[in-house]
NUKE-6982 format. One record per residue (C-alpha): residue in one letter; x, y, z. Coordinates in Angstrom, 3 decimals, always signed. Layout:
REC   r          x          y          z
REC   A          X          Y          Z
...
//
This chain:
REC   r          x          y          z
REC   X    -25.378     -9.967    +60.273
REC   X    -28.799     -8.826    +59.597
REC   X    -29.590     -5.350    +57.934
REC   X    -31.151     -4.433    +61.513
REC   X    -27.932     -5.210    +62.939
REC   X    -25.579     -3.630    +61.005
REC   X    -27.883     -0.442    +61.603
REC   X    -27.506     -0.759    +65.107
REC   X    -23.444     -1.222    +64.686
REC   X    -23.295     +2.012    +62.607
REC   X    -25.529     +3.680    +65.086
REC   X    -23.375     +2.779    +68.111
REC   X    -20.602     +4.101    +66.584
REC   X    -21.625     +6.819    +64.953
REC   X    -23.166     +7.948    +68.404
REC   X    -19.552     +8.510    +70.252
REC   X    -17.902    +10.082    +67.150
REC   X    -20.914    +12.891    +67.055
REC   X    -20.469    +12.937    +70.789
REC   X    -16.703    +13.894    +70.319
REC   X    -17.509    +15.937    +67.179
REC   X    -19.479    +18.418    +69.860
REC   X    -17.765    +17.977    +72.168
REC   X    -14.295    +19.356    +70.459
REC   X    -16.458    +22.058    +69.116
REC   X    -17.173    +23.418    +72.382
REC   X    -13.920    +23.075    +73.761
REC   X    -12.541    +24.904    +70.212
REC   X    -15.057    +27.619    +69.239
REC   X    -13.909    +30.152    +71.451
REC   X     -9.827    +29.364    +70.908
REC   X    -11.294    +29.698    +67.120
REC   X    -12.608    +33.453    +67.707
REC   X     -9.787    +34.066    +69.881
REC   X     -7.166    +32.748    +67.745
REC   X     -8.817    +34.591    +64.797
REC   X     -8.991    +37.687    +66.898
REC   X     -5.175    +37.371    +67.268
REC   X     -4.310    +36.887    +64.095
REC   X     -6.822    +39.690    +62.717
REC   X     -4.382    +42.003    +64.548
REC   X     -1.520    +40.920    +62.002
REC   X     -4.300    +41.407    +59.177
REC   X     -5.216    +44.532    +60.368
REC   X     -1.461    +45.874    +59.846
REC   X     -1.219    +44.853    +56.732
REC   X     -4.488    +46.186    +55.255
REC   X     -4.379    +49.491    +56.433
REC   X     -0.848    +49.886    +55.251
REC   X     -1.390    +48.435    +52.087
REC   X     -3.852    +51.366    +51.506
REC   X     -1.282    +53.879    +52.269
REC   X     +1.676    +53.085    +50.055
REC   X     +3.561    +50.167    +48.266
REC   X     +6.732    +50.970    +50.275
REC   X     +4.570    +51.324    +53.853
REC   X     +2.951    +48.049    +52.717
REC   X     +6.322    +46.004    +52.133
REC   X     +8.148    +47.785    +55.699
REC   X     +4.890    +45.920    +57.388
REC   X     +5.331    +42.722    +55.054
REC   X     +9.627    +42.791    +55.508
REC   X     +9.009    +43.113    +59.556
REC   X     +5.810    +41.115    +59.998
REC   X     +7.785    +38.060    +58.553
REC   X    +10.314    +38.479    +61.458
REC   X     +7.947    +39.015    +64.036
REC   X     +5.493    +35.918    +62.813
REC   X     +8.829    +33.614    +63.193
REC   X     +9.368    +34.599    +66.530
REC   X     +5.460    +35.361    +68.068
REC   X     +4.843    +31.719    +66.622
REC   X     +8.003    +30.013    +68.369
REC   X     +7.376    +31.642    +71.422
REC   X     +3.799    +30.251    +71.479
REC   X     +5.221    +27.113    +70.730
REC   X     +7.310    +26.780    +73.279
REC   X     +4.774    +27.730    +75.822
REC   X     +2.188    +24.908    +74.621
REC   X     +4.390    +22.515    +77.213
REC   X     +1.644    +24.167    +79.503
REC   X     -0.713    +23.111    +78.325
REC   X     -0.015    +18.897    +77.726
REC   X     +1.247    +19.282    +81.833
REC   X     -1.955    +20.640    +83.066
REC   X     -4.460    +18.309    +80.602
REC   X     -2.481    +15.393    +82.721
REC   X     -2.900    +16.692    +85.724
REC   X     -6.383    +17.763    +85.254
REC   X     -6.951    +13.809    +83.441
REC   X     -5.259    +12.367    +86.781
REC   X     -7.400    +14.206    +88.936
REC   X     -4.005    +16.038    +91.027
REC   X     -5.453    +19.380    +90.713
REC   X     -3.021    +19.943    +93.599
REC   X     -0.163    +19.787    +91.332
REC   X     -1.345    +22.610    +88.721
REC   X     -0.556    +25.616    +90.529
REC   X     +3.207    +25.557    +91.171
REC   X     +3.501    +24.220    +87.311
REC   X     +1.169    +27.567    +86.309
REC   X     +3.962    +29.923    +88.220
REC   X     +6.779    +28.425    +86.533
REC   X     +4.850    +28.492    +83.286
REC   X     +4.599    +32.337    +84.066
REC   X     +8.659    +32.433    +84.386
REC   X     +9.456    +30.581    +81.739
REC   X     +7.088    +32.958    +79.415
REC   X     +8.912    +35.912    +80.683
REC   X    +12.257    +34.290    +80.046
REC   X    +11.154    +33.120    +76.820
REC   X     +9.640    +36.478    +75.921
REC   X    +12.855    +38.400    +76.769
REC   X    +14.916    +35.856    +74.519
REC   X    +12.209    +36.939    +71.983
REC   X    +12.398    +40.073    +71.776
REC   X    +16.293    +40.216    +71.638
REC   X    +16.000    +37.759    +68.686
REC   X    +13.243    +40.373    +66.847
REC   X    +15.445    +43.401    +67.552
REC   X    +19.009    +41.595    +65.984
REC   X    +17.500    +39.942    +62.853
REC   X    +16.951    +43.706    +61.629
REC   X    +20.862    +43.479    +60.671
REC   X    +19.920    +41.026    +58.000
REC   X    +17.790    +43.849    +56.557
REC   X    +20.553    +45.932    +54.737
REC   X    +21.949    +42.399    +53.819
REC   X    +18.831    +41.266    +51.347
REC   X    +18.874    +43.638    +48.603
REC   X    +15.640    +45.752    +49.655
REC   X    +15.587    +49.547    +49.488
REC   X    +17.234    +51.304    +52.060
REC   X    +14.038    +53.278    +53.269
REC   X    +11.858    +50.470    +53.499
REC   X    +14.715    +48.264    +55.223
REC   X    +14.916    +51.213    +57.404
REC   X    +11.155    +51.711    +58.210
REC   X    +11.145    +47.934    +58.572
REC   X    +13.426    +47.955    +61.237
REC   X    +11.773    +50.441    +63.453
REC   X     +8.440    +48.810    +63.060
REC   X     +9.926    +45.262    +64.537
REC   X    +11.976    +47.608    +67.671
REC   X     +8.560    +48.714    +67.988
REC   X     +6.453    +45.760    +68.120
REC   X     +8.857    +43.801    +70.033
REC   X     +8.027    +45.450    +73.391
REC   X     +5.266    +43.570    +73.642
REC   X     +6.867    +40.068    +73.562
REC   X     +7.530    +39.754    +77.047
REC   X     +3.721    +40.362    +77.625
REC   X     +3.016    +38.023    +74.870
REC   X     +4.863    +34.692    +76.429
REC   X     +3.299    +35.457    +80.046
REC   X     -0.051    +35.450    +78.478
REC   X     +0.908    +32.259    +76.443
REC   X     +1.281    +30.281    +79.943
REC   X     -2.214    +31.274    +81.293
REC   X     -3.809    +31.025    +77.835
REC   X     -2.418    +27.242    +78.133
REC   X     -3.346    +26.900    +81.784
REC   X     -7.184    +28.117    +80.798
REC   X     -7.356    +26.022    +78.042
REC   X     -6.243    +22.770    +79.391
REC   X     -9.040    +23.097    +82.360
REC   X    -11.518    +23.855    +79.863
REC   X    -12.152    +27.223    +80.405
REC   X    -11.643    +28.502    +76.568
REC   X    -14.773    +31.602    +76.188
REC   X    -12.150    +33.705    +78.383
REC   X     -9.279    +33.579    +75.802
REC   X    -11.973    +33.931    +72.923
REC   X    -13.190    +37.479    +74.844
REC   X     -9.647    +38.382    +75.422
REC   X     -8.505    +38.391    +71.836
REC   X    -11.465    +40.455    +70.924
REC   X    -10.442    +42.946    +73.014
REC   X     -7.308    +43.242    +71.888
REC   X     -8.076    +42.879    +68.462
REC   X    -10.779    +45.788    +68.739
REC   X     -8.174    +47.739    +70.600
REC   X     -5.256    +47.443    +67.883
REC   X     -7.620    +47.992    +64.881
REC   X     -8.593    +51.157    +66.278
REC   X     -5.320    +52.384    +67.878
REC   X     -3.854    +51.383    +64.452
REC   X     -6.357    +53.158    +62.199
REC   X     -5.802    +56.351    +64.370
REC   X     -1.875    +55.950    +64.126
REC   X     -1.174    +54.543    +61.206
REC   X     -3.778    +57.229    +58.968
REC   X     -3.036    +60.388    +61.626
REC   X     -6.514    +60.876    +62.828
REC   X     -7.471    +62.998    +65.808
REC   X     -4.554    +65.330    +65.054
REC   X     -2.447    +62.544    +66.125
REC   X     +1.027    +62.223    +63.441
REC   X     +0.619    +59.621    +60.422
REC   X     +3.008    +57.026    +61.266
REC   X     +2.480    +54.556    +58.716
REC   X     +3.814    +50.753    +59.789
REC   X     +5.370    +52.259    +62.793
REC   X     +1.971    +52.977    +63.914
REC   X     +0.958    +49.421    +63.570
REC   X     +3.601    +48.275    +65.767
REC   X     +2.776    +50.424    +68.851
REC   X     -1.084    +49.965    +68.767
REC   X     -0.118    +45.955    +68.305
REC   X     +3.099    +45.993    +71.300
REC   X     +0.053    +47.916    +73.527
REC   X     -2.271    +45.356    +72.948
REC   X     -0.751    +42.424    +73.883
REC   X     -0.039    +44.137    +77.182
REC   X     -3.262    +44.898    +77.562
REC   X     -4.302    +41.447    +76.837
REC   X     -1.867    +40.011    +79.612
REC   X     -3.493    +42.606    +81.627
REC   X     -7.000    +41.268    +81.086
REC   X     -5.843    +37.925    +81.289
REC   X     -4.655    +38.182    +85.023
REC   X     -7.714    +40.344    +86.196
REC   X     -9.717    +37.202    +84.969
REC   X     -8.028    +34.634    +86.264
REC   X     -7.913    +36.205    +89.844
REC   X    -11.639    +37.198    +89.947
REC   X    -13.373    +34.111    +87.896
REC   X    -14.598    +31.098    +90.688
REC   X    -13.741    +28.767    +87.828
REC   X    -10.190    +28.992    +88.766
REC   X    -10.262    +28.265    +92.206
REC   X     -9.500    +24.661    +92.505
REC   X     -6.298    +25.093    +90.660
REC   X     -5.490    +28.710    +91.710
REC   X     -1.919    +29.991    +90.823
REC   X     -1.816    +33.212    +92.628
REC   X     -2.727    +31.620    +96.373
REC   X     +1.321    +32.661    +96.868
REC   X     +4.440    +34.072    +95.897
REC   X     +6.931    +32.011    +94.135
REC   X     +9.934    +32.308    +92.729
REC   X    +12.092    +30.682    +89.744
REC   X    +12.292    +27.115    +90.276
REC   X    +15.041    +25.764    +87.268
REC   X    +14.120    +22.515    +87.637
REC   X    +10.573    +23.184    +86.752
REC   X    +11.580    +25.297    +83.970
REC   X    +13.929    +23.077    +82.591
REC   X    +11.141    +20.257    +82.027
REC   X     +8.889    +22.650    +81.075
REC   X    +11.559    +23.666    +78.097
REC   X    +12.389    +20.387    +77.697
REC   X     +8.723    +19.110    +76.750
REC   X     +8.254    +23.139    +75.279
REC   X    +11.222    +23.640    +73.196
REC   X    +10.522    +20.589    +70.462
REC   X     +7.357    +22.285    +70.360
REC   X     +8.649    +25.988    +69.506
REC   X    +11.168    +24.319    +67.082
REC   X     +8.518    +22.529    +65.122
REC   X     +6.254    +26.056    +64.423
REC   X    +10.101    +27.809    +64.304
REC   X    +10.553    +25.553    +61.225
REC   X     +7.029    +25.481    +59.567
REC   X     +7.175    +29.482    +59.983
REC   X    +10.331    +30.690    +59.547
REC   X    +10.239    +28.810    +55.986
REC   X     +7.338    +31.152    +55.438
REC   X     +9.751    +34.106    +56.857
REC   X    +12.746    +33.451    +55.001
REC   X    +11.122    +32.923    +51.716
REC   X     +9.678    +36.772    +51.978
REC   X    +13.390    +37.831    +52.635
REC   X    +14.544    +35.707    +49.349
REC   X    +12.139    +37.325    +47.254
REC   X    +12.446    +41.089    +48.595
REC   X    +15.436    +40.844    +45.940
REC   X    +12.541    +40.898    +43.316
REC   X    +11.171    +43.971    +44.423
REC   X     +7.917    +45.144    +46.295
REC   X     +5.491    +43.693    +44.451
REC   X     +7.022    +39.959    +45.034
REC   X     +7.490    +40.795    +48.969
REC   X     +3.636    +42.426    +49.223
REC   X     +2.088    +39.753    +47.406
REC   X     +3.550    +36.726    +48.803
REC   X     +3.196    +38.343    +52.620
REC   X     -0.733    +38.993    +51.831
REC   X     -0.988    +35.572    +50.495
REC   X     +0.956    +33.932    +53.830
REC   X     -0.798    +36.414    +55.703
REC   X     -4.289    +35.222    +54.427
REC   X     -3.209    +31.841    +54.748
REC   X     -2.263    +31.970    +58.664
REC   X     -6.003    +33.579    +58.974
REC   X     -7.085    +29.916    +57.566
REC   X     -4.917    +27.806    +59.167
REC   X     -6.080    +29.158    +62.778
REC   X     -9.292    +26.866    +62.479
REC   X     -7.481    +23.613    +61.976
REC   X     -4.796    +25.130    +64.421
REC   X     -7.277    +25.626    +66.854
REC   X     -9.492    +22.378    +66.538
REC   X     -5.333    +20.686    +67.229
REC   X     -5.310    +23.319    +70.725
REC   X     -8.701    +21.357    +71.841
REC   X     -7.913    +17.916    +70.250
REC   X     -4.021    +18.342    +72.770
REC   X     -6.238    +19.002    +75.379
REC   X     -8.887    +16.205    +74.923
REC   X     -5.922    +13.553    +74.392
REC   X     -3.975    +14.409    +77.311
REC   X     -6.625    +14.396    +79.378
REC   X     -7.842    +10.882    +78.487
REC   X     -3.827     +9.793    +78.906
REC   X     -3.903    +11.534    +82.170
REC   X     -6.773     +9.340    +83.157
REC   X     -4.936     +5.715    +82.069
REC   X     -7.053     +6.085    +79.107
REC   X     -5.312     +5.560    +75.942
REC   X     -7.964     +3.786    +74.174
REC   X     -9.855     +6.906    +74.551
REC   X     -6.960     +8.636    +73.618
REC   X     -6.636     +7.486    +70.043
REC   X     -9.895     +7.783    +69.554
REC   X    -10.609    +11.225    +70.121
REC   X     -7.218    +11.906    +68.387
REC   X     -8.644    +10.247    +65.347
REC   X    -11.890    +12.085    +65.556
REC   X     -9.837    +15.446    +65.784
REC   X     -8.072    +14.762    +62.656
REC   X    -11.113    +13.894    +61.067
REC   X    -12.779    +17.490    +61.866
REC   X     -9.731    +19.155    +61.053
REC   X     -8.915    +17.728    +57.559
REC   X    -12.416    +18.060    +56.596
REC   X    -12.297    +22.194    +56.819
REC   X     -9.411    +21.147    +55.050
REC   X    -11.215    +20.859    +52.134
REC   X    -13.754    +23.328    +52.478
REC   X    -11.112    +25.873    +52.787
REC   X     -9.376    +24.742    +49.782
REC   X    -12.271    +25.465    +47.643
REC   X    -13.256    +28.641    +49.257
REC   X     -9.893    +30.110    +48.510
REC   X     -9.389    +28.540    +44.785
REC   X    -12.783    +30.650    +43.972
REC   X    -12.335    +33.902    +45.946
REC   X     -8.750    +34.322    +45.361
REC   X     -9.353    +37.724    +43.641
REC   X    -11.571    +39.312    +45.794
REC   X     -9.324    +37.877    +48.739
REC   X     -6.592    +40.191    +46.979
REC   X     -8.548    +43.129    +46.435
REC   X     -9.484    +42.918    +50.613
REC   X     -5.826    +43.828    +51.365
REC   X     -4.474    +46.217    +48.472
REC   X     -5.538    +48.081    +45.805
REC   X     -2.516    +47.644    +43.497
REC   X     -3.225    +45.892    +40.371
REC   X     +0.022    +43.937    +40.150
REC   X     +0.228    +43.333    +43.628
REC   X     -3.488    +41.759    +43.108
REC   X     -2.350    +39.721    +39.889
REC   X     +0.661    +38.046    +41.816
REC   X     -1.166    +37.799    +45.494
REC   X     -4.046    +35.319    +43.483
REC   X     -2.212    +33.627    +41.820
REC   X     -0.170    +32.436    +45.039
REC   X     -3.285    +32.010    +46.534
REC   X     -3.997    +28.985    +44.078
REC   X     -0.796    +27.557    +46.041
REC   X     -2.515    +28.170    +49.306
REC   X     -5.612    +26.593    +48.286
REC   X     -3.882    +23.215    +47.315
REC   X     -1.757    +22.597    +50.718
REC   X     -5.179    +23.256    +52.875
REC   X     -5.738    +19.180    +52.904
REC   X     -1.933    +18.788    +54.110
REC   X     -1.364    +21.540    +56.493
REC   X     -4.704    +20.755    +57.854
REC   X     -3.319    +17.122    +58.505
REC   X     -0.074    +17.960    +59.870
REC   X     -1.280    +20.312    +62.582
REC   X     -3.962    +17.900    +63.652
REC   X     -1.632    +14.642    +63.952
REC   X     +1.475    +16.811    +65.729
REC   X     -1.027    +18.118    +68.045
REC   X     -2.359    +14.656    +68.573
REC   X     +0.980    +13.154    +69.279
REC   X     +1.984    +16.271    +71.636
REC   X     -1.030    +15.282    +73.772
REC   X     +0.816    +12.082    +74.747
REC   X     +3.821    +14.639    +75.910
REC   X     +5.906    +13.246    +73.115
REC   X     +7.317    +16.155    +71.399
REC   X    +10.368    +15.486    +69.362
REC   X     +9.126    +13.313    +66.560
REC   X     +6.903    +15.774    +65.104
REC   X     +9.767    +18.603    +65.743
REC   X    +12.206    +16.420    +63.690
REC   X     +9.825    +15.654    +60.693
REC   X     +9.091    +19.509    +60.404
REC   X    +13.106    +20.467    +60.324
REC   X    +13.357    +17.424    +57.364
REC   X    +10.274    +18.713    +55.255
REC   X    +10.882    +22.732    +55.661
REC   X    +14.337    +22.927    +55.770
REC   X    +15.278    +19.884    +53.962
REC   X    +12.745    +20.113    +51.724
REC   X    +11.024    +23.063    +51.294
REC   X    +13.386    +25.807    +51.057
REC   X    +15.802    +23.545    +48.832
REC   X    +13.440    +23.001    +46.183
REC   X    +11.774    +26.500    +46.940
REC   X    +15.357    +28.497    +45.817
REC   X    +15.876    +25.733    +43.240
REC   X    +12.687    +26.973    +41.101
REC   X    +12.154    +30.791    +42.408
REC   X    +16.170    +31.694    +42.454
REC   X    +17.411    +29.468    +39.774
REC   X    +20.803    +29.353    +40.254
REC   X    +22.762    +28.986    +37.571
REC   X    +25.021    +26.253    +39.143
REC   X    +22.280    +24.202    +39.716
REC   X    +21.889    +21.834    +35.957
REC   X    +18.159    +21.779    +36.410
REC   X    +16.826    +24.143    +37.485
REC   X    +14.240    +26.243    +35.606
REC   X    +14.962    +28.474    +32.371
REC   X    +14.393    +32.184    +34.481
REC   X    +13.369    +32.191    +38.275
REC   X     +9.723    +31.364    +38.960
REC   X     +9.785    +34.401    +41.728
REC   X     +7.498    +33.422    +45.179
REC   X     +5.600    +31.097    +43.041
REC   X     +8.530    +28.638    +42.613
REC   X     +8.890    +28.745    +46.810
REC   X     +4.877    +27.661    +47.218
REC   X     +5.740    +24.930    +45.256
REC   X     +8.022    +24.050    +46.992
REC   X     +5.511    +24.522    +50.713
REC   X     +3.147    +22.483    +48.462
REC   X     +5.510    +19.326    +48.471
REC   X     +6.885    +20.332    +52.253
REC   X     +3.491    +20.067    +54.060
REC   X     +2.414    +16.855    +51.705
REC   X     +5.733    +15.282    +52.965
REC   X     +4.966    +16.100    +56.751
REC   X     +1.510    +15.401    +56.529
REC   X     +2.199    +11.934    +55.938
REC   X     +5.148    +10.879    +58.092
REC   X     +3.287    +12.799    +60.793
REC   X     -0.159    +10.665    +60.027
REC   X     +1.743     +7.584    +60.294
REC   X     +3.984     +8.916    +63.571
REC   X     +1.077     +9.313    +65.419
REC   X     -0.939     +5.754    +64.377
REC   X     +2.532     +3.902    +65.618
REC   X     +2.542     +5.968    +69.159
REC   X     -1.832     +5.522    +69.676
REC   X     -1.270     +1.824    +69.046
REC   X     +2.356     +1.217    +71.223
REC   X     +0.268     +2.964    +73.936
REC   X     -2.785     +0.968    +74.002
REC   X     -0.375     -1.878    +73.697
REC   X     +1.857     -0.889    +76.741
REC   X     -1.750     -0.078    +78.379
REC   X     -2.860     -3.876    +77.742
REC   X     +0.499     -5.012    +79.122
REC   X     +0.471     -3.207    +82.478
REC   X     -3.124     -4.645    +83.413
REC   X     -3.270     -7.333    +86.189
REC   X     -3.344    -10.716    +84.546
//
């Protein structure tokens, strides 16, 4: 091949991969913002209690874990939405998206409900896990609190999906602004007693946060009934009621899904109740470091939202050629933030700390987890990419299963191993290694799944390009 050649052959390719490249972007900058905007709400709560007191601080870090466990499964579960609607859309049977929409909007409620029962029983564990009794206490009431809301939360999930898998993603990003601007300031006014209003501390945090995902539902359904981009696949043409059939595959394809982020988060979760035994400063510090961490991971998370969306639409279409490839060019994108968030967070760890509180030890501790955080960018990157990837071919159990081996197999094993140090254990470390001994042990977790779940999702692109070649006419 001639030097002019071999131009041209990098040129051709490098022509559809820039192609995808923008055209993920657009499909994922606004579920960026919005995501961001969603998540800023939990960063909110934590910042402005972490300026009030250490105990107000670790009553927000003590009932935020509990609540992040369950908002996350909850959206999990819901993201069956939006693989079912990307293969409808791909297929062209735009008829079929409605009824699935309504049943996506029953199952959120249901799954909602189920949430917030879940919320308001794990505050029994809380006189169970050696914290203070006044910050178990306050920690409690914050997650009765915020747990109103979930019910709004997993009926806004469906139509988030719904929007998303037609391509109509600037509506979510607006959305989530709103509520975010709503909940800082509702928050601030609450949570400081401004306006004459009482100072409620973390309590405060969980009304403004409960009223803004009900507004957000709110805003959600005005849109979708007034915007002309909905018509072809409009939901609310009719009244319909529960249909348990349509349900029950939606949980089927949903619940993997919700298990997967159940296990990923809840590793996070339970490690902040393990090390609330250490005292406030091990609770605050490793909850701002998670909490900074989530803030990250809602880039890669949402370049996997667009990259679901972009592979089940080229499946829908008989494509799965296509399919691969844009998967590949998705993980590509993702894992390279990967690394640029790495670095940013290895050399700002300190002012990242002094952002959220102004205690010196809680600063000291909070950077140095952040070091942690920094290294497992590459992995989690990877692992959200390739599950999302594989969930656009509606396979969902795989990546559920790997997840439930490296968190709870893995992960917290090795994590109370090194920060516990149980004596019966013949080697583990000298004296506990606190938090940081459980990031090491998230460090080898995400590694572990970031692998099995890069080669999961090579094996499924190439048996469906293979079944694809087989079902042609000969």
């Amino acid at each position: 091949m001639t030097a002019t050649n071999a131009t041209n052959a990098t040129s051709a390719t490098a022509t559809p991969v820039r192609t995808e490249i923008a055209t993920l972007w657009r499909l994922s900058w606004p579920v960026l913002v919005g995501q961001l905007a969603t998540v800023g709400m939990g960063v909110v709560d934590v910042a402005l209690t972490g300026h009030v007191s250490a105990d107000e601080l670790a009553a927000v870090s003590l009932g935020t874990a509990v609540w992040s466990i369950v908002l996350v499964t909850v959206m999990g579960t819901m993201m069956a939405i939006n693989t079912v609607v990307a293969h409808e859309i791909g297929a062209a049977r735009h008829d079929r998206v409605p009824h699935s929409v309504r049943q996506a909007m029953w199952k959120g409620l249901l799954v909602g409900l189920v949430g917030c029962l879940f919320a308001n029983l794990c505050t029994l564990l809380f006189d169970h896990i050696g914290m203070e009794a006044h910050v178990a206490d306050r920690a409690s009431l914050f997650l009765h609190v915020i747990s109103i809301g979930m019910p709004a939360f997993g009926v806004y999930r469906a139509l988030y999906g719904y929007t998303t898998s037609i391509n109509q993603t600037k509506p979510i990003m607006w959305i989530a602004i709103l509520g975010l601007v709503f909940n800082t300031v509702v928050a601030w006014v609450l949570v400081y007693g401004k306006f004459g209003f009482p100072q409620l501390g973390a309590v405060g945090c969980a009304i403004s946060t409960a009223s803004a995902l009900w507004l957000m539902l709110g805003a959600m359904l005005w849109w979708v009934t007034r915007s002309p981009a909905y018509r072809l696949t409009y939901p609310f043409d009719r009244y319909e009621g529960p249909d348990a059939r349509e349900i029950g595959a939606q949980l089927r394809l949903g619940l993997p899904i919700g298990v997967t982020y159940f296990a990923e988060v809840s590793a996070f979760g339970l490690i902040s109740l393990l090390v609330a035994r250490y005292g406030v400063v091990q609770v605050s510090s490793h909850q701002i470091a998670l909490n900074f961490a989530s803030l990250v991971f809602m880039v890669p998370l949402s370049f996997a939202i667009g990259m679901l969306t972009r592979v089940g639409q080229a499946m829908g279409e008989g494509d799965p050629v296509r399919a691969r490839f844009v998967g590949w060019v998705g993980v590509g994108v993702s894992v390279s933030f990967g690394v640029v968030a790495a670095l940013g967070i290895a050399l700002f760890r300190w002012e990242i700390a002094a952002m959220y509180t102004s205690d010196p030890a809680v600063q000291q501790v909070t950077a140095n987890l952040l070091l942690f955080a920094a290294l497992f960018q590459l992995s989690d990157s990877t692992q959200v990419a390739t599950a999302s990837a594989i969930r656009g071919y509606q396979v969902t159990r795989p990546p559920m299963v790997i997840q439930l081996l490296s968190f709870w197999g893995l992960s917290l094993p090795l994590g109370c191993i090194l920060g516990l140090a149980p004596a019966w254990f013949p080697w583990a470390p000298a004296a506990p290694m606190e938090a940081t001994g459980f990031w090491i042990g998230l460090v080898v977790a995400l590694t572990v799944a970031a692998v099995l779940l890069t080669w999961q999702f090579e094996k499924l692109a190439r048996q469906r390009i293979r079944d694809g070649a087989m079902a042609q006419p000969r």
